[in-house]
C-alpha positions as CSV (number, residue, x, y, z in Angstrom):
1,X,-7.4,22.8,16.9
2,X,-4.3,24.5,18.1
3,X,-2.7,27.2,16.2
4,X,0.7,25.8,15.6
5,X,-0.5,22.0,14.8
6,X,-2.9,24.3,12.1
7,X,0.1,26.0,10.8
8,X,2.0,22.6,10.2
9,X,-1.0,21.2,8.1
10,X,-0.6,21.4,4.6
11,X,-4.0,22.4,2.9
12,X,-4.4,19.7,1.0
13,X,-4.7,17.4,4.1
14,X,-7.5,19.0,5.5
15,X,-10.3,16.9,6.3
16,X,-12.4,18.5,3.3
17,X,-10.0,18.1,0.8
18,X,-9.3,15.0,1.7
19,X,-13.0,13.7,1.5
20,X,-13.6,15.7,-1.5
21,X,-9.9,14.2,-3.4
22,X,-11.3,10.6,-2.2
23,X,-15.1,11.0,-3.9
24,X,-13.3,12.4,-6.9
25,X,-10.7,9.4,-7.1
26,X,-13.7,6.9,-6.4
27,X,-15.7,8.4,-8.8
28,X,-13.3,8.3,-11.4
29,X,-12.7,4.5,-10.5
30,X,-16.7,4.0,-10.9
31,X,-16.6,5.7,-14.4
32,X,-13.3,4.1,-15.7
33,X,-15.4,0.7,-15.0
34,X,-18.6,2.0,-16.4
35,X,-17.1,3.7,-19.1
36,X,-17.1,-0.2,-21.4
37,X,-21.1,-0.4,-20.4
38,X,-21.9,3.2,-21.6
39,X,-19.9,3.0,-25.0
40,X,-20.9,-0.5,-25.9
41,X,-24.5,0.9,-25.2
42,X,-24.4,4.2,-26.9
43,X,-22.5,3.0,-30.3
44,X,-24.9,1.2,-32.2
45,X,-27.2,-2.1,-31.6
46,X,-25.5,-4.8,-31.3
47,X,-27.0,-8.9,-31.9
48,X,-28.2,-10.7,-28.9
49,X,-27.7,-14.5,-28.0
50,X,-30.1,-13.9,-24.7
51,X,-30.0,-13.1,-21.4
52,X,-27.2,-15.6,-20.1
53,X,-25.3,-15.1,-23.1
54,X,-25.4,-10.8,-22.8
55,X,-24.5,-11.3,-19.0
56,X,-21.7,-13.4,-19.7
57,X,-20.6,-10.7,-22.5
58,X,-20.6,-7.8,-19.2
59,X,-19.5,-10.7,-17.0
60,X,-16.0,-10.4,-19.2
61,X,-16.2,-6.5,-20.1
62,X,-16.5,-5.7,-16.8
63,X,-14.0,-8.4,-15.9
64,X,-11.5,-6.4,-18.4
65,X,-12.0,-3.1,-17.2
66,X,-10.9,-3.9,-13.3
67,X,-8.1,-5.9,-14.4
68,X,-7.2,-2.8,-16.6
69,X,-7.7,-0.4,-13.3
70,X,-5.2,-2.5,-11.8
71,X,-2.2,-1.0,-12.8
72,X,-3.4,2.3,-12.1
73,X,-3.5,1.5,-8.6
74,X,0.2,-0.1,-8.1
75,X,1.3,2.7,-10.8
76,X,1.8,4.8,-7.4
77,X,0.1,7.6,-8.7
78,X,0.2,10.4,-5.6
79,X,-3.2,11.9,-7.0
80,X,-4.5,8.5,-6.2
81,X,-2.8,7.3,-3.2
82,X,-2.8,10.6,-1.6
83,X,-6.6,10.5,0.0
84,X,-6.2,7.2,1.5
85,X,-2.6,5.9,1.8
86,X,-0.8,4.0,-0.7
87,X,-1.2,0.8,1.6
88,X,-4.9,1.6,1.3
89,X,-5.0,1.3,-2.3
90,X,-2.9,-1.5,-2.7
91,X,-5.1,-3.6,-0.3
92,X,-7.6,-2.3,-2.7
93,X,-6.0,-4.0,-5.6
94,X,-5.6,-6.9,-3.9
95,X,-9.3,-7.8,-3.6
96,X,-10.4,-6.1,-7.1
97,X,-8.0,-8.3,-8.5
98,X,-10.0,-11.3,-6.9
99,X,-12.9,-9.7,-8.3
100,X,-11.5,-9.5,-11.9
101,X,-11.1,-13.3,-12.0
102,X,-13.8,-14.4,-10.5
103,X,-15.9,-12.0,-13.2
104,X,-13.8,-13.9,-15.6
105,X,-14.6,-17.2,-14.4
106,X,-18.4,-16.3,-14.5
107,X,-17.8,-15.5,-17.9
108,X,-16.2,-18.8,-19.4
109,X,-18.4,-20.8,-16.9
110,X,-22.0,-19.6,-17.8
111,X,-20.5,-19.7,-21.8
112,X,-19.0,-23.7,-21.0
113,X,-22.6,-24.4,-19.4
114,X,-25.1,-22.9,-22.0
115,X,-23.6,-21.6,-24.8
116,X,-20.2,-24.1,-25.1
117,X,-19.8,-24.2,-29.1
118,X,-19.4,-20.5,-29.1
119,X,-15.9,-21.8,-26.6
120,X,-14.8,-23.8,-29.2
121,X,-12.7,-26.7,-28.8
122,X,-10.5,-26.6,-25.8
123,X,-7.4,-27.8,-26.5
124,X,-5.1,-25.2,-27.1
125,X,-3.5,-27.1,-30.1
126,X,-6.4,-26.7,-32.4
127,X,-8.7,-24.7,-30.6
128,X,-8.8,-20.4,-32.4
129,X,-5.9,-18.8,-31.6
130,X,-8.1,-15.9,-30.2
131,X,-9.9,-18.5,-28.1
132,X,-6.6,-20.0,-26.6
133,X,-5.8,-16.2,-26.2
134,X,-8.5,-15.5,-23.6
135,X,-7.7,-18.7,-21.7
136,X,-4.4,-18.2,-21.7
137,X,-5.0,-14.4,-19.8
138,X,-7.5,-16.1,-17.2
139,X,-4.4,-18.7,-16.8
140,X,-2.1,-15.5,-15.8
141,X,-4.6,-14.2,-13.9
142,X,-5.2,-17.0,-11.6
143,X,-1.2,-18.0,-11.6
144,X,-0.8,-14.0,-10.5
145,X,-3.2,-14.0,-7.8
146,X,-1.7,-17.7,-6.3
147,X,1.1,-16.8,-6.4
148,X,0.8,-13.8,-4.4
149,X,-1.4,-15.1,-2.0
150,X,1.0,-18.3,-1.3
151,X,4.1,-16.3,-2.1
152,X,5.7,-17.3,1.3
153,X,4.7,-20.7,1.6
154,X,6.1,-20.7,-2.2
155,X,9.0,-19.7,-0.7
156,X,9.6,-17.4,-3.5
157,X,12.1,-14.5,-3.3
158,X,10.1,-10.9,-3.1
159,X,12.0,-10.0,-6.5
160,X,11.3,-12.9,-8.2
161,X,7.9,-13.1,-7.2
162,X,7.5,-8.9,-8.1
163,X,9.2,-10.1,-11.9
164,X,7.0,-13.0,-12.1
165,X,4.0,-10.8,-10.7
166,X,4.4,-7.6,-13.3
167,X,5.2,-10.2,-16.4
168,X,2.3,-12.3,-15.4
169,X,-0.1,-8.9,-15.4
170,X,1.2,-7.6,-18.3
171,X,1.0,-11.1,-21.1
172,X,-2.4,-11.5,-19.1
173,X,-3.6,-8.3,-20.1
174,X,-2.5,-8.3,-23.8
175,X,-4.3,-11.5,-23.9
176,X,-7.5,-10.7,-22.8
177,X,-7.3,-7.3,-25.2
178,X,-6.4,-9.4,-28.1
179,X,-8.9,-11.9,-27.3
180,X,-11.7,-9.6,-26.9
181,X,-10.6,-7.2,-29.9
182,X,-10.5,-10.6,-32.2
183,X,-13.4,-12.6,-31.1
184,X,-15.3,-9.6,-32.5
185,X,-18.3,-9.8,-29.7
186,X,-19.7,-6.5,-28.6
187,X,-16.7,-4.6,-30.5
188,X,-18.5,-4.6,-34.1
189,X,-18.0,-0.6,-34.6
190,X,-14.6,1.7,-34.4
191,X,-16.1,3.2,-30.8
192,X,-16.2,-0.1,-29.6
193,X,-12.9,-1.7,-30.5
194,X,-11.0,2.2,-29.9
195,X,-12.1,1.8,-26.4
196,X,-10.4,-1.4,-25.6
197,X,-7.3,-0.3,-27.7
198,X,-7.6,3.1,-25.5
199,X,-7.8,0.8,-22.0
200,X,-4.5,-1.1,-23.6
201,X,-2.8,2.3,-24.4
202,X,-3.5,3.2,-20.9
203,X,-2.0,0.6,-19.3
204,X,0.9,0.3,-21.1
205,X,1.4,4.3,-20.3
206,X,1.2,4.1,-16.8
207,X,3.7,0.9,-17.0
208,X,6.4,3.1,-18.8
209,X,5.3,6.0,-16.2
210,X,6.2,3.6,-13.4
211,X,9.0,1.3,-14.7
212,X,11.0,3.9,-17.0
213,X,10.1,7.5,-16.0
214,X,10.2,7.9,-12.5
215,X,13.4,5.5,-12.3
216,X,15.0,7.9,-14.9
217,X,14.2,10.6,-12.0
218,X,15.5,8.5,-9.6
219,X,18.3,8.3,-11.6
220,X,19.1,12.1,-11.8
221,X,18.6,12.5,-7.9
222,X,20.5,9.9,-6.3
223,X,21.6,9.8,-2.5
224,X,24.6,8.4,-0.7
225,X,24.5,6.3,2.6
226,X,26.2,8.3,5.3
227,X,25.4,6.3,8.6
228,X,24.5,2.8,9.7
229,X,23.8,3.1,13.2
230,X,22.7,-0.5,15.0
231,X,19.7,-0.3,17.1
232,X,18.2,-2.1,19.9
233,X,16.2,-5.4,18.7
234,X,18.4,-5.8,15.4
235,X,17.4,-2.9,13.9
236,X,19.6,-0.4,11.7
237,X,19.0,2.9,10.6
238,X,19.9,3.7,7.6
239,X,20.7,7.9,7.5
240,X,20.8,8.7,3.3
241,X,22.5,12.2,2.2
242,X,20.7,13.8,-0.9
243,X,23.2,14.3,-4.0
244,X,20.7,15.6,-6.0
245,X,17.3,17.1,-5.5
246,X,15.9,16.4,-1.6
247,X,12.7,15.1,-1.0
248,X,9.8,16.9,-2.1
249,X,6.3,17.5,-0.1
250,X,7.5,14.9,2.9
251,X,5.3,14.4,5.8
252,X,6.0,12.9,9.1
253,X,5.1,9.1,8.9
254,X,5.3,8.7,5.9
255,X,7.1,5.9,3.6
256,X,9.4,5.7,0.7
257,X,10.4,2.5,-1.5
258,X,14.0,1.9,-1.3
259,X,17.2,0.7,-3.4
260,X,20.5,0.4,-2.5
261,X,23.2,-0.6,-4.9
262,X,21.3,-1.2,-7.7
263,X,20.4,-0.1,-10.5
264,X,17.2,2.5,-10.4
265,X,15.4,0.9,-12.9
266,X,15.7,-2.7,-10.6
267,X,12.8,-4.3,-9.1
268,X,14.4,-5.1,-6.2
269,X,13.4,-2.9,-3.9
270,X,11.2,-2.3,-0.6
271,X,8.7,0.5,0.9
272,X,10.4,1.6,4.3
273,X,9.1,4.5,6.7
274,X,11.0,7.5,7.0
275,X,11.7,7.2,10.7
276,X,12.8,11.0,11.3
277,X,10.8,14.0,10.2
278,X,11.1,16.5,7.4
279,X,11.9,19.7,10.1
280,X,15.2,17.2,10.3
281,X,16.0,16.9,7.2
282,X,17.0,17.1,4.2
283,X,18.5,13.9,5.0
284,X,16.4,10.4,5.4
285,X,16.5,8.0,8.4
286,X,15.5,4.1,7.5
287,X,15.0,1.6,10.4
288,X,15.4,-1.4,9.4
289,X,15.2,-4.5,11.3
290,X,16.0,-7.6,9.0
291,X,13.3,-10.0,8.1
292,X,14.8,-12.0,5.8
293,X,14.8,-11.2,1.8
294,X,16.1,-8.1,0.9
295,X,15.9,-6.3,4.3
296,X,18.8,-8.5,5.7
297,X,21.2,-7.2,3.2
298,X,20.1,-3.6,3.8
299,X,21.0,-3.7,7.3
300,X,24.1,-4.4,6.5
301,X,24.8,-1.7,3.8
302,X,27.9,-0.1,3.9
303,X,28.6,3.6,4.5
304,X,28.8,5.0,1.1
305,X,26.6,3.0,-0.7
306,X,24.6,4.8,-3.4
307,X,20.3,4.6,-3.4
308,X,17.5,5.4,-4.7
309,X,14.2,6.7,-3.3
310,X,10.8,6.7,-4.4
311,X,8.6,8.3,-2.3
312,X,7.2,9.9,-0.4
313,X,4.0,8.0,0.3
314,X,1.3,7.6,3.1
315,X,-1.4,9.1,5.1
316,X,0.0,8.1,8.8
317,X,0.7,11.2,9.7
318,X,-0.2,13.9,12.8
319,X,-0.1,16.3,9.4
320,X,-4.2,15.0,9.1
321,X,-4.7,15.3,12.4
322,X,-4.6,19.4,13.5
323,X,-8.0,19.1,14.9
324,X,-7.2,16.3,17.7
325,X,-7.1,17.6,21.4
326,X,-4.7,14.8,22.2
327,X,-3.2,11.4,20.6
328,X,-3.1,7.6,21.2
329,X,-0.1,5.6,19.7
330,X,0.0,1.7,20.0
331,X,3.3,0.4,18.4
332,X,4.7,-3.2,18.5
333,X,7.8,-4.1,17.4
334,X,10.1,-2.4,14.3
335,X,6.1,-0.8,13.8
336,X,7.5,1.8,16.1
337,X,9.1,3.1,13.1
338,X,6.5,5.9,11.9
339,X,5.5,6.5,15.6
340,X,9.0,7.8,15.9
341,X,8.4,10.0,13.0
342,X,5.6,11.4,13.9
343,X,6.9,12.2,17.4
344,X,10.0,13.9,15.9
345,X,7.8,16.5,14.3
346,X,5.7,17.1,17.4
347,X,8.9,17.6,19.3
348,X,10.4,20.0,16.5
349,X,7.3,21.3,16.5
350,X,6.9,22.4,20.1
351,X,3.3,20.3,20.0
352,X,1.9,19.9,23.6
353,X,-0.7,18.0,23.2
354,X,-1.3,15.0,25.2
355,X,0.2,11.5,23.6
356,X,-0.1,7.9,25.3
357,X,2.2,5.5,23.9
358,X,2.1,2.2,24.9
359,X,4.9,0.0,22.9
360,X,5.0,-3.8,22.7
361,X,7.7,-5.7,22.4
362,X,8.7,-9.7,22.8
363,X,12.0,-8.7,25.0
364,X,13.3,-5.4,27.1
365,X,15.9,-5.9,24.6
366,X,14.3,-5.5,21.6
367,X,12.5,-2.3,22.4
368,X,14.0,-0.2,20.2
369,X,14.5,3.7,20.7
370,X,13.7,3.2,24.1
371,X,16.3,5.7,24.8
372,X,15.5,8.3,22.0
373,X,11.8,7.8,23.2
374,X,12.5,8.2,27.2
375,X,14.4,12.0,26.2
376,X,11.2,13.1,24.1
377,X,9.3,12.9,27.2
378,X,11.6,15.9,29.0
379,X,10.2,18.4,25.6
380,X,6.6,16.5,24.8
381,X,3.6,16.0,26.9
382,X,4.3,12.0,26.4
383,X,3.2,8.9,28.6
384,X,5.3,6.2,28.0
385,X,3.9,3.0,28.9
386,X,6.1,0.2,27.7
387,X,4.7,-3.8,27.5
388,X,7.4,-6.5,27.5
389,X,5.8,-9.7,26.4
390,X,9.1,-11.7,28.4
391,X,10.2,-9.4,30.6
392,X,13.8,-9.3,32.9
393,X,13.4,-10.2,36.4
394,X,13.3,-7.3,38.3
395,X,10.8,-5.7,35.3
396,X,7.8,-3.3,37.4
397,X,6.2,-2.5,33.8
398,X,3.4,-3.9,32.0
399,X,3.6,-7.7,31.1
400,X,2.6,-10.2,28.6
401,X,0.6,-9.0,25.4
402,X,-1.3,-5.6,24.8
403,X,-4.8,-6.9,26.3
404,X,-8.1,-5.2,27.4
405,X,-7.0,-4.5,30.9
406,X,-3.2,-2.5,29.4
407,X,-5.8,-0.4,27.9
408,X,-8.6,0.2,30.0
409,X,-5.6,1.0,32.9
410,X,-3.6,3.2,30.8
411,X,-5.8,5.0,28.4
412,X,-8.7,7.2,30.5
413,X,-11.9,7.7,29.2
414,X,-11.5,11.3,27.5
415,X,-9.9,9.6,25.2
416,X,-11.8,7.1,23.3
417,X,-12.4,10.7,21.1
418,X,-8.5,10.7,20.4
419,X,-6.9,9.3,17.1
420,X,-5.2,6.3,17.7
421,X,-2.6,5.2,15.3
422,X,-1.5,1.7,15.5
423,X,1.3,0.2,13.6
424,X,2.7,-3.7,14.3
425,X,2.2,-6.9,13.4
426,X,-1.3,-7.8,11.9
427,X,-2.0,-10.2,14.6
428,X,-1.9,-7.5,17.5
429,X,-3.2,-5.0,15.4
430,X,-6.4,-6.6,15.0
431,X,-6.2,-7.7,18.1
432,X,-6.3,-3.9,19.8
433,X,-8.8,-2.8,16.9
434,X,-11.5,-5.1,18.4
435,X,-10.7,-4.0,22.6
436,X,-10.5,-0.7,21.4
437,X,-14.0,-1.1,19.5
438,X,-15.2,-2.8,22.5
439,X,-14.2,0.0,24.8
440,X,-16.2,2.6,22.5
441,X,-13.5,3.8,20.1
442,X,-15.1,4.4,16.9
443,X,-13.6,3.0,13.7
444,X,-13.5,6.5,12.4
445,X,-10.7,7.3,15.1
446,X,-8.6,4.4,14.8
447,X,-5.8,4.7,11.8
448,X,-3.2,1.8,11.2
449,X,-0.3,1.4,9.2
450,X,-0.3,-1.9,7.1
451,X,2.4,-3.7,8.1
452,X,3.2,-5.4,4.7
453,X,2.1,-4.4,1.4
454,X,3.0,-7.3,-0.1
C-alpha cells in the first residue's frame, strides 16, 4: 500500500469496514425476513390445518416480508448501498422480487390444489373482499415484475414505467397487508397483527424518506448548469455549479441521479457518473451520450438550466483500492465515464502506480476523451492501449473486439493480482469477465460497473 493512495482512503472504505458494514447489512436483511417466523412462533399457539397447509401459511409470510424488504433496497439508503454499490443492491432487488412472487405463487397454488375452499370463490365479484385483496397484490406483483423485465420491448418511457413501477409496489403491498391482517390466519394475537402493521409503517416511512424528504433537500441545494461541452462519440458533459450546499462525502467513480428542469420531487430522472473527481470540485461533470429517453434531452440542456442531484452513490472507486500495487481498466464505450474519474483523482493525486487501459470503441471517432486521456499519460504511469472495432485506414492500433489475444498481448502476467475495473456494455463485459477468468484473474479482483440499473 503506498502512503499517499493510504492517505486518500477514507476509513470507512477499508477492506475491514467494508466486510464487517456488509455482514451487518446482510444480517439485518436475514433478521428483517426471520423476524415474521420468530414472532408468529413466540406469541402464542396458533391452530394447524397440516403440514401443506402451515407451509403454504410461511410460503406467504415469508413471501410478505421480501416484498416488504424491497423498498428498503431502492429507498437508497447509503448505510445500505454503501458496502456493495447501489447497483449491487438494486440487482439484488431485482431477483428478491422474483423470489417474493414466486413464494406467493407457491402460496395460492399449494392452497388452490389441497386446501381450495379455504380460497373461496374466485371471481372477484362475489368472492371476500379480503380474498380478492390478496389476489389483487399477486396481480401487482406479477404486472410489476413484467413490466420491468419487458420494459423495452413494451416500449414504455423510463418515467412512465418508474410511475407505473412505484404505484404498482405500493397498491400491491397494501393489498397483501390488508389481506393478511383480515383473513385473520396466523395474526390471532396483538404481536402478531402489530408486526405486519409495523412492516406497513416501515414501508410507507422509507417511501416518504425517499419521495418527500430527500427531494425537499434537493430542493434547498439546487445547482445551475454552467457548461455543455460536446464530446467525441455524441457525448456531452454536463459541468453543474453548486447554489447551495456542494456535494458531501464524494468519491471518484462514483454516481449521482440526475434532474434537470424539473421539479425535485419529479420521477423523471436518471443515475449518471460523476465523470471528474472531488479534488476538482466543488463543481460536477456529467457525460452524457444520448440513448434515447430522457438522456437525449439532457444532452441538449441549456446553459443555465437549474438541477437537482441525488447522490453520491457507488463503490467503483480507486478510494477501495489503497492496497493495489498497480490497476487494470477495461472501458467500452460512454463506460469510460467513471474510468475518467477515477484517473482524475490519481492524477490530482500524484498516484504512480502502474494503470493499463485498454478502451473499446465501435469507431476512432467515437472514442471519447481520447484527448484528455492521451495528456494524463505525460503526469500518470498510464498505458493506453486503444481497440477500434472499425477502424480508419491507416489505423496501427488494436482491431476488432476486446478478445483473448488484446489481453493476453497487453496485460503481462504480474498482473492477473491487479484490480480490474470494467465498465461497458453488458455484452463485452461478460465477455472479458470469462477471458479474464480463463487467464487466472480471480473473481475477487475483477469489479464492474453495471451498465443499467434499470
Amino acid at each position: 500500500m503506498t502512503r499517499n493512495a493510504r492517505a486518500h482512503q477514507p476509513a470507512a472504505d477499508r477492506p475491514t469496514k467494508v466486510l464487517t458494514h456488509a455482514t451487518a447489512v446482510l444480517l439485518i436483511g436475514v433478521a428483517a425476513v426471520a423476524a415474521p417466523f420468530a414472532i408468529l412462533h413466540y406469541t402464542g399457539p396458533t391452530p394447524s390445518g397440516g403440514v401443506i397447509w402451515d407451509f403454504s401459511m410461511g410460503l406467504g409470510f415469508g413471501a410478505l416480508g421480501l416484498a416488504a424488504l424491497q423498498f428498503a433496497l431502492t429507498g437508497r439508503l447509503r448505510w445500505i448501498t454503501h458496502p456493495f454499490g447501489a447497483d449491487i443492491v438494486y440487482l439484488a432487488h431485482r431477483y428478491l422480487s422474483w423470489g417474493a412472487v414466486a413464494l406467493v405463487l407457491a402460496h395460492f397454488g399449494l392452497l388452490y390444489v389441497f386446501h381450495q375452499p379455504a380460497l373461496g370463490v374466485l371471481n372477484p365479484l362475489e368472492a371476500r373482499w379480503e380474498l380478492t385483496a390478496g389476489r389483487v397484490g399477486l396481480g401487482c406483483f406479477l404486472l410489476l415484475i413484467f413490466t420491468s423485465e419487458f420494459r423495452k420491448r413494451l416500449h414504455l418511457r423510463h418515467e412512465w414505467w418508474r410511475t407505473l413501477h412505484l404505484g404498482l409496489a405500493v397498491f400491491g403491498m397494501l393489498a397483501a397487508t390488508a389481506h393478511v391482517l383480515a383473513v385473520g390466519n396466523l395474526t390471532d394475537t396483538a404481536a402478531k397483527r402489530a408486526l405486519w402493521l409495523g412492516a406497513t409503517f416501515g414501508f410507507v416511512a422509507v417511501l416518504i424518506y425517499t419521495h418527500v424528504y430527500r427531494p425537499w433537500i434537493s430542493a434547498r441545494n439546487p445547482w445551475r448548469v454552467v457548461s455543455n461541452t460536446e464530446e467525441r462519440g455524441g457525448v456531452h458533459t454536463l459541468e453543474l455549479a453548486p447554489e447551495g450546499r456542494a456535494l458531501h462525502r464524494w468519491k471518484p467513480g462514483q454516481f449521482a441521479w440526475l434532474k434537470v428542469e424539473r421539479s425535485p420531487y419529479s420521477l423523471v430522472e436518471h443515475p449518471f457518473t460523476i465523470s471528474t473527481a472531488p479534488e476538482k470540485g466543488p463543481n460536477l461533470a456529467f457525460s452524457i451520450k444520448p440513448l434515447g429517453d430522457h438522456s437525449s434531452e439532457l444532452a441538449q440542456t441549456p446553459i443555465g438550466a437549474r438541477a437537482y442531484v441525488d447522490g453520491p452513490y457507488g463503490a467503483f472507486s480507486i478510494d477501495r483500492m489503497a492496497k493495489a500495487p498497480g490497476m487494470v481498466m477495461i472501458a467500452g464505450g460512454v463506460g469510460i465515464t467513471p474510468i475518467l474519474s477515477n484517473l482524475h483523482a490519481l492524477e490530482a493525486r500524484a498516484d504512480r502506480r502502474p494503470i493499463i487501459l485498454i478502451y473499446a470503441n465501435s469507431t476512432w471517432e467515437d472514442a471519447s476523451f481520447r484527448e484528455e486521456l492521451a495528456a494524463m499519460k505525460r503526469k500518470l504511469n498510464l498505458t493506453l492501449v486503444h481497440v477500434v472495432e472499425n477502424p480508419p485506414d491507416d489505423w496501427d492500433g488494436e482491431r476488432g473486439r476486446v478478445s483473448r489475444e488484446t489481453l493476453i498481448q497487453h496485460l503481462p502476467a504480474d498482473t492477473r493480482s491487479w484490480p480490474h475495473l470494467l465498465c461497458g456494455p453488458a455484452p463485452m463485459v461478460h465477455a472479458v469477465r470469462r477471458e479474464l477468468d480463463k487467464l487466472g484473474v480471480k473473481s475477487r479482483h475483477i469489479d464492474n460497473e453495471i451498465f443499467e440499473l434499470v
